[in-house]
C-alpha positions in Angstrom: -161.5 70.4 -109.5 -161.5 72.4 -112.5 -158.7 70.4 -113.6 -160.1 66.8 -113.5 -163.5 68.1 -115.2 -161.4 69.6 -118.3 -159.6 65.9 -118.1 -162.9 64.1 -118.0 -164.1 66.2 -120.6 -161.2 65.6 -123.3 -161.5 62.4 -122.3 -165.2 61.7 -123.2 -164.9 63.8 -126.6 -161.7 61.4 -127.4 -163.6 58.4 -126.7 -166.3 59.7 -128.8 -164.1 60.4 -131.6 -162.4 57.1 -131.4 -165.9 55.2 -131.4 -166.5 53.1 -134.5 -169.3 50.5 -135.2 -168.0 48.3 -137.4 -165.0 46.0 -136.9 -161.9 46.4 -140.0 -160.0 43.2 -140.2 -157.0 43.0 -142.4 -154.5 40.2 -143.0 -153.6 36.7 -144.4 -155.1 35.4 -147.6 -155.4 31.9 -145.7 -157.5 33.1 -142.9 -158.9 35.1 -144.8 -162.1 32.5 -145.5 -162.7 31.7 -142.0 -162.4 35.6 -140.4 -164.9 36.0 -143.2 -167.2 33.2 -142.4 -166.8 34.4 -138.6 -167.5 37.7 -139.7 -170.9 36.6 -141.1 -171.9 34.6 -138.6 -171.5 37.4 -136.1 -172.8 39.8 -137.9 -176.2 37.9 -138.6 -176.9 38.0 -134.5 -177.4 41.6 -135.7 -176.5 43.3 -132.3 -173.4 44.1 -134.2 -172.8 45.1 -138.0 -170.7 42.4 -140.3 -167.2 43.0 -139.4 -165.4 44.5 -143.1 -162.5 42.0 -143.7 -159.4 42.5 -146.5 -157.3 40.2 -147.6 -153.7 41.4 -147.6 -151.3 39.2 -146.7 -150.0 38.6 -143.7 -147.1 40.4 -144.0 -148.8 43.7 -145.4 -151.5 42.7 -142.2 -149.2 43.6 -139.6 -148.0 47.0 -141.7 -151.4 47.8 -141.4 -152.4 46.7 -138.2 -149.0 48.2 -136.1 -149.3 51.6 -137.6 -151.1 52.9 -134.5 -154.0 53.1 -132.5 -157.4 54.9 -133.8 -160.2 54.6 -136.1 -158.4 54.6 -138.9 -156.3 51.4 -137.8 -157.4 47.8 -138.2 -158.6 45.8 -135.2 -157.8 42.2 -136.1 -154.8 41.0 -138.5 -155.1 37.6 -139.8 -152.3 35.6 -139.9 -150.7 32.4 -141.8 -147.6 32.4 -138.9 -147.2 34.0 -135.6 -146.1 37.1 -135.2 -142.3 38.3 -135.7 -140.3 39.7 -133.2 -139.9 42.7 -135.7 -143.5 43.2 -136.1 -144.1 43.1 -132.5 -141.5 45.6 -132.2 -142.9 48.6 -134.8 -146.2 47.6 -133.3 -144.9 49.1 -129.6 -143.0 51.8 -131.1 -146.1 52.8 -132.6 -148.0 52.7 -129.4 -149.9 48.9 -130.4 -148.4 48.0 -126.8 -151.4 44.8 -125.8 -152.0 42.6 -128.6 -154.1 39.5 -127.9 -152.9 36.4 -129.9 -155.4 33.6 -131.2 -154.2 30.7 -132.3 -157.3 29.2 -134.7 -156.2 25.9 -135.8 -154.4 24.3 -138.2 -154.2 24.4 -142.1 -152.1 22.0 -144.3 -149.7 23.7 -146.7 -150.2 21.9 -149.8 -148.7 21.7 -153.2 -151.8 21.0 -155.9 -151.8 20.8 -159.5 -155.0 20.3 -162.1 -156.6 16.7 -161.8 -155.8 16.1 -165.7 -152.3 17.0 -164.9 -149.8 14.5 -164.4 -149.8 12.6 -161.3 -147.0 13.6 -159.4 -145.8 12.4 -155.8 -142.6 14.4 -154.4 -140.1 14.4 -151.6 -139.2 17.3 -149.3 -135.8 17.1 -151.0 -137.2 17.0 -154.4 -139.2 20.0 -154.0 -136.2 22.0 -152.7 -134.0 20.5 -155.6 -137.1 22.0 -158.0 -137.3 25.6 -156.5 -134.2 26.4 -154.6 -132.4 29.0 -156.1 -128.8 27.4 -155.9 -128.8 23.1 -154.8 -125.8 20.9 -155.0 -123.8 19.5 -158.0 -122.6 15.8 -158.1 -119.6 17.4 -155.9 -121.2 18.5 -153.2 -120.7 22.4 -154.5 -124.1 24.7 -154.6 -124.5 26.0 -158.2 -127.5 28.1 -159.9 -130.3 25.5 -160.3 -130.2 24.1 -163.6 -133.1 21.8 -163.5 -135.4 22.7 -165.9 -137.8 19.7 -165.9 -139.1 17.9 -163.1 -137.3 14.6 -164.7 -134.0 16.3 -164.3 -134.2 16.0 -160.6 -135.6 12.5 -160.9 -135.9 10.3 -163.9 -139.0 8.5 -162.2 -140.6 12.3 -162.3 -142.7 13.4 -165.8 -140.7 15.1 -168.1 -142.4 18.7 -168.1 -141.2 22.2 -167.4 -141.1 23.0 -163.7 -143.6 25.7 -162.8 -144.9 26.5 -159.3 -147.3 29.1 -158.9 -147.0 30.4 -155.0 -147.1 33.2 -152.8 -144.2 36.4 -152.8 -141.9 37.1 -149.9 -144.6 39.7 -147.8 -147.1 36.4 -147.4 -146.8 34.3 -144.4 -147.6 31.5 -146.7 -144.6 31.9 -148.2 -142.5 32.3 -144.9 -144.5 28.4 -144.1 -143.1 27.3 -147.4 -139.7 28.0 -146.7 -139.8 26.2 -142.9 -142.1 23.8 -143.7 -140.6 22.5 -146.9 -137.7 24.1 -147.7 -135.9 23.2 -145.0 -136.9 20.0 -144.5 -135.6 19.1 -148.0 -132.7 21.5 -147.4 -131.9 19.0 -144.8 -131.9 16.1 -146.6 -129.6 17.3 -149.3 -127.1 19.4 -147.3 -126.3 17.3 -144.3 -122.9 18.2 -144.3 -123.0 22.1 -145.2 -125.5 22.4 -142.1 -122.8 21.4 -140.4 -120.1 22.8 -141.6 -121.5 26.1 -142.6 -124.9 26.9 -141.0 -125.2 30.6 -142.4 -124.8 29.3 -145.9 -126.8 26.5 -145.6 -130.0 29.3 -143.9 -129.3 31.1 -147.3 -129.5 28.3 -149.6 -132.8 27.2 -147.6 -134.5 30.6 -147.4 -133.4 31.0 -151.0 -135.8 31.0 -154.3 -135.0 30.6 -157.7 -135.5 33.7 -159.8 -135.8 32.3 -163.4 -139.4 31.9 -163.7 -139.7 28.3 -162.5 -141.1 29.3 -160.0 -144.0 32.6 -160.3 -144.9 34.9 -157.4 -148.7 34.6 -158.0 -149.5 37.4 -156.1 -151.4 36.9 -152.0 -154.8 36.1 -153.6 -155.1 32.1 -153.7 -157.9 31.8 -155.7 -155.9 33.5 -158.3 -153.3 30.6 -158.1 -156.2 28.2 -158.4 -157.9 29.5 -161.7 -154.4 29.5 -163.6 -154.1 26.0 -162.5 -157.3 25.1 -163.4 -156.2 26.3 -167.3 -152.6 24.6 -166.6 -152.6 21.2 -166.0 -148.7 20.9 -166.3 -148.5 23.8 -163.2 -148.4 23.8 -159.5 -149.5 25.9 -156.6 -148.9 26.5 -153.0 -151.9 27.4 -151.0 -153.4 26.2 -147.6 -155.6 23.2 -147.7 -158.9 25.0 -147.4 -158.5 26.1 -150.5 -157.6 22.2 -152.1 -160.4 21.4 -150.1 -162.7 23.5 -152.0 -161.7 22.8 -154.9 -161.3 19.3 -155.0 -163.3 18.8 -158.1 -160.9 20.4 -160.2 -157.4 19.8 -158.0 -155.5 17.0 -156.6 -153.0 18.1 -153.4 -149.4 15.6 -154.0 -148.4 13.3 -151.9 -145.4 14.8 -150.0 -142.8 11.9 -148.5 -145.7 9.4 -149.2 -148.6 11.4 -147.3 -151.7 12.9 -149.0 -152.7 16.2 -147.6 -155.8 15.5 -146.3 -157.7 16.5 -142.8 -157.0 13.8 -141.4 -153.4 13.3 -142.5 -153.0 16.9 -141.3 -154.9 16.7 -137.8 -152.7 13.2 -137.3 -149.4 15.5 -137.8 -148.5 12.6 -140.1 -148.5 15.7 -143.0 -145.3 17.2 -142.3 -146.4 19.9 -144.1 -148.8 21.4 -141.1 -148.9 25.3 -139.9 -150.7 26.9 -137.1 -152.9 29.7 -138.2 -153.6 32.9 -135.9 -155.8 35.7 -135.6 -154.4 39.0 -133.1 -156.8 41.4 -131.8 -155.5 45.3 -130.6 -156.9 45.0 -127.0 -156.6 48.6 -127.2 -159.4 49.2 -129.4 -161.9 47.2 -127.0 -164.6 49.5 -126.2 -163.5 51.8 -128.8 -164.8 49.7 -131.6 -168.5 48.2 -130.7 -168.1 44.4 -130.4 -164.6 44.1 -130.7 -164.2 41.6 -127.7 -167.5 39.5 -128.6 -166.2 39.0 -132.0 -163.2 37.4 -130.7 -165.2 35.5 -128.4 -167.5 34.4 -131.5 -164.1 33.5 -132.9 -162.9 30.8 -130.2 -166.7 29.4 -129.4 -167.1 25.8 -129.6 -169.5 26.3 -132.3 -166.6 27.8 -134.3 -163.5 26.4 -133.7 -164.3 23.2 -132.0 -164.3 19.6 -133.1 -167.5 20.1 -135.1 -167.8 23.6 -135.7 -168.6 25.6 -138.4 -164.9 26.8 -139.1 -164.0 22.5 -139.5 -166.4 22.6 -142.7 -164.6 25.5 -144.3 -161.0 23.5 -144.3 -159.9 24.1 -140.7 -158.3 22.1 -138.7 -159.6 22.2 -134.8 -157.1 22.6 -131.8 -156.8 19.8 -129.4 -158.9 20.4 -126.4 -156.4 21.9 -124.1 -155.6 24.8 -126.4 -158.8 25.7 -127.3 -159.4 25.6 -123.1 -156.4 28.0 -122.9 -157.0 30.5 -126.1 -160.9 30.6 -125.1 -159.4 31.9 -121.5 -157.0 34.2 -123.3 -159.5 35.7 -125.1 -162.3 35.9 -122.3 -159.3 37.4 -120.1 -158.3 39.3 -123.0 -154.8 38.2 -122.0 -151.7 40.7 -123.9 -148.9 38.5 -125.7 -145.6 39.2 -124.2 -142.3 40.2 -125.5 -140.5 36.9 -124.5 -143.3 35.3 -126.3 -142.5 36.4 -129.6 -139.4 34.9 -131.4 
């Protein structure tokens, strides 16, 4: 007896101990916007305080947020891609063993320039052609890139210096750039090395040129967006929330003859489509005062739905059978699997 009351005891002080009041959310530079406007929303029923949300990429996110379990660990990592096997991985061995996963929505990866730049449409292939750090000569062989202007890829193109503001290699963003359109144009180029030699063609792919055509910008978009604004002859890559914000000042370009818009994007007819998540340490439920009815807020109809408040910021709703099953997830508070992660 003595026994179980010391145990109930330690127990109760480390529960104490553990308690915090406000939520810490940490993450993607993409969610980033609609965790925030989540955060405010919930934070305004004033049952619980505003939820404190970073912006660190979603790379540097899951750093953060499988470090461990405690008050001085992040609740919620935003994210611009699913979770990596990897990640997953350092999140067990450091105890982060049930992790709920949220999928959001969609968001349209867009390249966008100044509207008083030149108007440019591209291909898949003509974007890898632009940034990839080696492409193919006229025999076939890969070479360093030596286009230097847009019209050396295409004569049809504007005859200005290729520079692409974007994301570096710890954003998800990034990672979408190089599956979304990367590969794709990859693909169109390098038929035959993808069959012939599939590790060289991954490499040439997953590869970026180093010789400033293309500028890590750093994981805060906005950033990307005021240099445009002063550039007109530059590009960026951001989510299309953030073209959508903007589009006073910024045009998104027409990828394989599609516009990025939200409808183009919700039709899947913009190829260059991502689905955006948000994972919550189920272990911290009860631990960290309205941890669980913040990711309820999160999946409510009023948020995420059709005509919710998260669809005016940019976002692109789920159809109605996922939102059914994340809403169930979440209520459930459903742990992501091993065999789910790739």
């Amino acid at each position: 007896m003595k026994y179980l009351l010391t145990l109930a005891l330690v127990t109760t002080i480390s529960t104490t101990a553990f308690a915090r009041d406000q939520i810490r959310v940490v993450g993607s530079s993409t969610v980033y916007p609609f965790t925030t406007t989540v955060a405010e929303n919930f934070g305004r029923s004033k049952k619980f305080k505003t939820p404190i949300v970073e912006s660190t990429g979603t790379g540097g996110g899951f750093k953060l947020f499988c470090t461990g379990i405690g008050p001085s660990h992040p609740d919620v990592s935003n994210a611009s891609r699913a979770i990596k096997k990897s990640e997953f991985e350092m999140c067990v061995k450091n105890g982060v063993t049930e992790i709920v996963e949220i999928k959001i929505g969609f968001d349209g990866l867009t390249i966008a320039q100044a509207k008083n730049g030149p108007n440019i449409k591209l291909t898949m292939a003509q974007v890898f052609l632009a940034l990839a750090e080696n492409v193919p000569d006229k025999s076939g062989n890969l070479v360093p890139n030596p286009h230097r202007n847009w019209s050396d890829i295409d004569s049809s193109l504007p005859n200005v210096r290729i520079e692409v503001l974007g994301p570096p290699p710890t954003s998800g963003t990034r990672d979408s750039f190089h599956e979304l359109f990367m590969e794709p144009g990859a693909e169109a180029v390098l038929k035959e090395l993808k069959k012939s030699n599939p590790k060289v063609f991954e490499t040439a792919w997953k590869s970026i040129r180093k010789d400033g055509a293309y500028v890590e910008a750093g994981e805060n978009d906005n950033v990307i967006i005021q240099k445009l604004q002063g550039n007109r002859n530059a590009f960026g890559i951001f989510g299309f929330s953030f073209l959508d914000e903007n589009t006073a000042t910024l045009r998104g370009v027409t990828i394989d003859g599609v516009e990025p818009t939200f409808d183009t994007i919700s039709s899947g007819k913009y190829k260059g489509a991502r689905e955006l998540f948000v994972y919550i340490k189920k272990q911290h439920v009860g631990a960290v005062l309205g941890l669980k009815e913040f990711a309820e807020e999160y999946v409510s109809v009023r948020a995420i739905g059709d005509n919710g408040y998260l669809s005016r910021k940019g976002l692109v709703a789920l159809p109605k059978n996922q939102l059914t099953e994340v809403t169930n997830n979440v209520r459930n508070m459903v742990s992501l699997k091993e065999n789910q992660v790739k």
